[in-house]
C-alpha positions as CSV (number, residue, x, y, z in Angstrom):
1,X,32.4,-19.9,-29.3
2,X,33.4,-16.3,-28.5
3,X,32.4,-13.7,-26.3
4,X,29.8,-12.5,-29.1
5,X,28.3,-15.8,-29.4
6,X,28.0,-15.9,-25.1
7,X,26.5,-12.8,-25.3
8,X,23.9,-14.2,-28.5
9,X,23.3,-17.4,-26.2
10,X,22.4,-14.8,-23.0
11,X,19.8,-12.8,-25.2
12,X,18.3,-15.9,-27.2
13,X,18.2,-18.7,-23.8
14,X,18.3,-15.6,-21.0
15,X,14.3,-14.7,-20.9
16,X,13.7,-18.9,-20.8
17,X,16.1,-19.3,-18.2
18,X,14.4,-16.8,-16.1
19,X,10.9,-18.7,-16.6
20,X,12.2,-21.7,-15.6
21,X,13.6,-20.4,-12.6
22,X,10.6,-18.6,-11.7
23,X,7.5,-21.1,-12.9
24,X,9.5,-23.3,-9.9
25,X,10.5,-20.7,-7.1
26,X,7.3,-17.6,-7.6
27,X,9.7,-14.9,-6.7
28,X,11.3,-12.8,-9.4
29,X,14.1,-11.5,-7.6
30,X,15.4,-14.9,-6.7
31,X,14.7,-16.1,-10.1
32,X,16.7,-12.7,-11.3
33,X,19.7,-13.6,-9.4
34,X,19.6,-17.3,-10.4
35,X,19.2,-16.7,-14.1
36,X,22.4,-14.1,-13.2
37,X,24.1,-16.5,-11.0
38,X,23.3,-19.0,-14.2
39,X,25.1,-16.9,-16.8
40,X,28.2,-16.3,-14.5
41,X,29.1,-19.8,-14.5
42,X,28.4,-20.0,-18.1
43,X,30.5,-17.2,-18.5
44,X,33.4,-19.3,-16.4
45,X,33.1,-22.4,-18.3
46,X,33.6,-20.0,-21.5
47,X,36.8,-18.1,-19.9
48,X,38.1,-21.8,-18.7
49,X,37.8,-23.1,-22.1
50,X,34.6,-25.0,-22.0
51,X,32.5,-22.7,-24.7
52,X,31.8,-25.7,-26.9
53,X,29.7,-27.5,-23.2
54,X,27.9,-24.4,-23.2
55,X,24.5,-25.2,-24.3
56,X,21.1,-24.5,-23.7
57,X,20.4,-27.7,-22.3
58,X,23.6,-26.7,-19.8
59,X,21.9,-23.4,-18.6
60,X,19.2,-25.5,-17.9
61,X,21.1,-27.9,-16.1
62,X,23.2,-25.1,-13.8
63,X,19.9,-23.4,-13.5
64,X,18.4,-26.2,-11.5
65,X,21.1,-26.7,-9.3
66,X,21.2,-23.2,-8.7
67,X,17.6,-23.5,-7.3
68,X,18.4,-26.9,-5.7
69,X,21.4,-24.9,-3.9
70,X,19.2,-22.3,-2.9
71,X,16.5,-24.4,-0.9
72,X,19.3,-26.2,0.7
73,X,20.7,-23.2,2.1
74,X,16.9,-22.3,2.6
75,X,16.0,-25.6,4.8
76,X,19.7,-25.4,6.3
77,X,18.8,-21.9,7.8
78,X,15.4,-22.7,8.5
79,X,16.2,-25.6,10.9
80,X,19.3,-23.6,12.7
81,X,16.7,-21.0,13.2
82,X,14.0,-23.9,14.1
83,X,16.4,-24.8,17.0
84,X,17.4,-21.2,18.3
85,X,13.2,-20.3,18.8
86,X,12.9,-23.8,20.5
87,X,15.6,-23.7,23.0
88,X,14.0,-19.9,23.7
89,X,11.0,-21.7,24.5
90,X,12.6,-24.3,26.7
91,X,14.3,-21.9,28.4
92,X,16.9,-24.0,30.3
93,X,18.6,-24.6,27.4
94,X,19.3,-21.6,26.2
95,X,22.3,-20.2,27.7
96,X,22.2,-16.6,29.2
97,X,24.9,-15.4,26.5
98,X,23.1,-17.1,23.7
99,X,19.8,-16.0,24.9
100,X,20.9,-12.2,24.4
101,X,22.6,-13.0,21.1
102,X,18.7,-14.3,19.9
103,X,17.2,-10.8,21.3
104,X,19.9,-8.8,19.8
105,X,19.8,-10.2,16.7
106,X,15.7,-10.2,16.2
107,X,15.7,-6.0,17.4
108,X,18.2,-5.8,14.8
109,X,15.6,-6.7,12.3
110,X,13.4,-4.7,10.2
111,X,9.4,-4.0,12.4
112,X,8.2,-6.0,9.5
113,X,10.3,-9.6,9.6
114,X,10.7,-9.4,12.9
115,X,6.8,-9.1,13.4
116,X,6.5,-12.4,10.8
117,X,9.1,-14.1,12.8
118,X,7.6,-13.6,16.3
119,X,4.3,-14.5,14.7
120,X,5.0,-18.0,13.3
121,X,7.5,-18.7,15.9
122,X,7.2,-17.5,18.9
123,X,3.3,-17.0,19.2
124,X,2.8,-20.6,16.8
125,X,0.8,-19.0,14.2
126,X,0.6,-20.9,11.2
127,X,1.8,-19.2,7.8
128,X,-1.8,-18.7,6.8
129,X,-2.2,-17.0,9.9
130,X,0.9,-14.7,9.4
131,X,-0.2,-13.8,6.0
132,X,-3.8,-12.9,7.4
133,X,-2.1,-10.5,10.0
134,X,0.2,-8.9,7.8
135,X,-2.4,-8.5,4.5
136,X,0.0,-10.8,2.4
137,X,-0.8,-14.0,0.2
138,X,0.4,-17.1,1.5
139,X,3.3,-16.6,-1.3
140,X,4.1,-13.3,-0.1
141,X,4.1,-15.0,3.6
142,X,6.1,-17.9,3.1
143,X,8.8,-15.0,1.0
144,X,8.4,-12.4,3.9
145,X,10.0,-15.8,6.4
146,X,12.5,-16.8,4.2
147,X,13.9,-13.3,4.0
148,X,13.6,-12.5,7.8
149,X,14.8,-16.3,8.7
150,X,18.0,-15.0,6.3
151,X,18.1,-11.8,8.0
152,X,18.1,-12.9,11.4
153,X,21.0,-15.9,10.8
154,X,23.3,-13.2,9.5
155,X,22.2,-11.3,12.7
156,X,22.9,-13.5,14.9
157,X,26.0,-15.3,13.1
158,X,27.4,-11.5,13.3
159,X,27.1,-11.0,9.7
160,X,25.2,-7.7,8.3
């Protein structure tokens, strides 16, 4: 296989890729990046000498654990946050220091995910109930936490 055929199996496999991707997540960025994420590894087998493994049926295959990757990291963040908003609630368990680094890192946010965050977890509202609020779908509710849970980890981890 050479780099011409890579680039023939990215135009004839790329736009079924990207369905995949998104018939299973609903967000087209994310699906975007997977499918990209997707093609770099293919592109990595190829340069380490792996072309003839590169098949359809192995796009497919990195392309689901792509998306299996991603809603680890997803459910990993989402509990870490889970914890931090229920010790804030307790109170006594939240350190004073710690306690700061929550408020700092939810001003840091954009008005908009930190109004979804303080919605479904501080004032409890289901994510029906955010997406009523803030005029989204469900979908665009459920998207609109993921981003700010993301936002606010990499806040409050120090990241940016």
């Amino acid at each position: 296989m050479t780099s011409a055929d890579l680039g023939s199996l990215f135009n004839s496999e790329g736009d079924r890729i990207f369905s995949f991707l998104y018939s299973r997540c609903g967000s087209r960025s994310l699906a975007e990046d997977l499918t990209a994420e997707t093609f770099v590894s293919a592109s990595r087998k190829f340069a380490a000498g792996g072309a003839s493994e590169v098949t359809p049926g192995w796009l497919v295959t990195v392309a689901k654990r792509r998306l299996i990757d991603h809603w680890r990291s997803q459910a990993a963040q989402h509990r870490r946050f889970d914890r931090l908003v229920e010790q804030a609630r307790q109170g006594a368990a939240t350190t004073a220091p710690e306690q700061t680094r929550v408020d700092e890192a939810l001003s840091s946010l954009s008005e908009r995910h930190r109004a979804a965050l303080v919605l479904r977890y501080i004032e409890d509202m289901s994510v029906s109930e955010v997406a009523d609020a803030l005029g989204l779908t469900y979908r665009g509710a459920e998207s609109l936490l993921g981003r700010a849970r993301s936002a606010f980890a990499r806040s409050f981890e120090g990241r940016s």
